[in-house]
PAZASE-650028 format. One record per residue (C-alpha): residue in one letter; x, y, z. Coordinates in nm, 4 decimals, decimal comma, always signed. Layout:
N
+---+----------+----------+----------+
: r :     east :    north :       up :
+---+----------+----------+----------+
: A :        X :        Y :        Z :
...
+---+----------+----------+----------+
***
This chain:
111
+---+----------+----------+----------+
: r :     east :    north :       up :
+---+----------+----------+----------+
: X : +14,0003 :  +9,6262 : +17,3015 :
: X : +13,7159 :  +9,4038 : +17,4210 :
: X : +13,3487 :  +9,5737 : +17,3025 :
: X : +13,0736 :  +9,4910 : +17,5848 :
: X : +12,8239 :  +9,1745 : +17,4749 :
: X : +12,5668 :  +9,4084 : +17,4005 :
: X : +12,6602 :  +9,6141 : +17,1197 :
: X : +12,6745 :  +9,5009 : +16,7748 :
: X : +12,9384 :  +9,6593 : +16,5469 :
: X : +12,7721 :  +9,5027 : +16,2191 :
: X : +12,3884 :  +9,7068 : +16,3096 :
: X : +12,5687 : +10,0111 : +16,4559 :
: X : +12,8988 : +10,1064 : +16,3238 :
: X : +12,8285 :  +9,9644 : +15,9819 :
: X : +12,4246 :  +9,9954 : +15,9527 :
: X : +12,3600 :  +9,6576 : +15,8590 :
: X : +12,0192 :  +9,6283 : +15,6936 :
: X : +11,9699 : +10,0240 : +15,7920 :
: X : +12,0374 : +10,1598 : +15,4935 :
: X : +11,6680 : +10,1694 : +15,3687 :
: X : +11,5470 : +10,3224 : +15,7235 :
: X : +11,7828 : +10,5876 : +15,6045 :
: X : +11,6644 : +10,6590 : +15,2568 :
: X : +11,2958 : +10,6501 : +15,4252 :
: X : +11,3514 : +10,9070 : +15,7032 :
: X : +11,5113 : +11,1086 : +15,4058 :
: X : +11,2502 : +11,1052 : +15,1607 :
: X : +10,9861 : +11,1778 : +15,4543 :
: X : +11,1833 : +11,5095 : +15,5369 :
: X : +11,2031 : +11,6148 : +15,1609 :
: X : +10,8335 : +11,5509 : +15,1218 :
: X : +10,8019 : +11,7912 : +15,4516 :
: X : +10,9966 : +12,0447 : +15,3114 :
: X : +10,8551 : +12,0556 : +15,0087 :
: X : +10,4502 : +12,1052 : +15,1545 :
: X : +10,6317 : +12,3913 : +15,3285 :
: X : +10,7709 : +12,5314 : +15,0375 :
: X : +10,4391 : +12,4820 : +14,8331 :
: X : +10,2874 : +12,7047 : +15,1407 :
: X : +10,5571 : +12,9832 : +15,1148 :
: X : +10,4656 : +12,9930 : +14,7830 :
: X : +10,1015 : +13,0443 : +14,8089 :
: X :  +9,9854 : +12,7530 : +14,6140 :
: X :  +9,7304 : +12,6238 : +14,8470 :
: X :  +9,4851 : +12,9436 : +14,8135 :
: X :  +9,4713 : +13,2579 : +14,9697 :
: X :  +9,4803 : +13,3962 : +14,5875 :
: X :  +9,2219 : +13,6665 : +14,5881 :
: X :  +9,0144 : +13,6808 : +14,2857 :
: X :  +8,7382 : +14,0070 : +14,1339 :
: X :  +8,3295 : +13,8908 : +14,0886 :
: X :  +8,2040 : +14,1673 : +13,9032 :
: X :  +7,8595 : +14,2573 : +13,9123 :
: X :  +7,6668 : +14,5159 : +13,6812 :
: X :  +7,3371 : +14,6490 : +13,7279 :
: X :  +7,1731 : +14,9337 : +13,5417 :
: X :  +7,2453 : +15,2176 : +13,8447 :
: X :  +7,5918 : +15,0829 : +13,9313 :
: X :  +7,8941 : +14,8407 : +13,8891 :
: X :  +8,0249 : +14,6064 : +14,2234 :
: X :  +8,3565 : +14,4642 : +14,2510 :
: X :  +8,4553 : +14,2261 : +14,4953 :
: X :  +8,8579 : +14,1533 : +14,5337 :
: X :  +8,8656 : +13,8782 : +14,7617 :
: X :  +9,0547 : +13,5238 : +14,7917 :
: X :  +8,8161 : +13,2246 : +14,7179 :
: X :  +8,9735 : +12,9861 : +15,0075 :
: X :  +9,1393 : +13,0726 : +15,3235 :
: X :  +9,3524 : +12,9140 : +15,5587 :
: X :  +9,3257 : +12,9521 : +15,9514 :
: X :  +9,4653 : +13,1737 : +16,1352 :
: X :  +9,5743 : +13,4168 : +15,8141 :
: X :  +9,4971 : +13,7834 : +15,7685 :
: X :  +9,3333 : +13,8696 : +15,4165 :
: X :  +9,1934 : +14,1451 : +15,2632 :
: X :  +8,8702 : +14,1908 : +15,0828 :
: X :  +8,7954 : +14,4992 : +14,8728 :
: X :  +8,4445 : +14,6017 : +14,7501 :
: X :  +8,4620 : +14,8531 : +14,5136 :
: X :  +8,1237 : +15,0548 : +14,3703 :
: X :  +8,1201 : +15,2796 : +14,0905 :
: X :  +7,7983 : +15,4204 : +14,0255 :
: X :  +7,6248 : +15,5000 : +13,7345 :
: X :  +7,3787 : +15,7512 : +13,8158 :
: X :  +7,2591 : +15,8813 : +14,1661 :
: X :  +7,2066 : +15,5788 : +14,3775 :
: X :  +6,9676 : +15,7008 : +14,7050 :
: X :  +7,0242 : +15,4445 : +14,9468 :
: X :  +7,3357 : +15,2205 : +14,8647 :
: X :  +7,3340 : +14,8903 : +15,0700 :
: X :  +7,5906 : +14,5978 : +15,0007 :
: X :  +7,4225 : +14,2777 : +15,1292 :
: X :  +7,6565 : +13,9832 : +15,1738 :
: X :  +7,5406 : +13,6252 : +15,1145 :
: X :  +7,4938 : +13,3959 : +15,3968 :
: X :  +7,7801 : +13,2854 : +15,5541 :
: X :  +8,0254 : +13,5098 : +15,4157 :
: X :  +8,1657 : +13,6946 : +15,7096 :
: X :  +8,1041 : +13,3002 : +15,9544 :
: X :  +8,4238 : +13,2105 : +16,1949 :
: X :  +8,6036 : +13,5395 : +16,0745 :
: X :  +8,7377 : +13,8076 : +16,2997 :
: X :  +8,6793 : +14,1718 : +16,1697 :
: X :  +8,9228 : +14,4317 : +16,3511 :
: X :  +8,8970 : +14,6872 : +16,1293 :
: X :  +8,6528 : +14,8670 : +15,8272 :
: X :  +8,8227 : +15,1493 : +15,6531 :
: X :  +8,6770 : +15,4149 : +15,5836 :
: X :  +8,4710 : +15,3685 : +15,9336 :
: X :  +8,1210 : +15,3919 : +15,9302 :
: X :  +7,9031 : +15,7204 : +16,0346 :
+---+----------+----------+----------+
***
């Protein structure tokens, strides 16, 4: 059987010269899959770490990650324990800290 002029059994059938194209596309998809992977397993942030603060009337805790990635829900937790009868309790968050963040909910809600 007579192949048409145009095809090339040597770069198609056999992948003549090929061979590293191959081993490239390859390594490119295991590099992809294994940045996924990384992300599944939460290595790029999103780990929430406690600041502690003491003061003489009462103790803050702040459980909160330290980096976050777009688009992800997170958690932050303040926690106050005080120490003796505090009159008017205000948490005052540094500049910044709430920027480019979407709040849909503050349990308990607010008076």
């Amino acid at each position: 059987m007579d192949l048409p002029k145009h095809i090339d059994l040597a770069a198609y059938r056999d992948l003549v010269g090929k061979q590293r194209n191959v081993y490239g596309r390859r390594l490119i998809l295991l590099l992809l899959a294994a940045f996924l992977l990384l992300g599944l397993l939460n290595v790029f942030g999103q780990k929430p770490r406690e600041s502690v603060a003491n003061g003489d009337a009462a103790r803050l805790a702040v459980n909160a990650p330290t980096d976050l990635r777009a688009g992800l829900f997170y958690e932050g937790r303040f926690g106050v324990a005080a120490l003796m009868r505090v009159e008017a309790p205000i948490i005052v968050l540094e500049h910044g800290w709430l920027d480019d963040t979407s709040i849909t909910t503050i349990v308990p809600a607010p008076t």
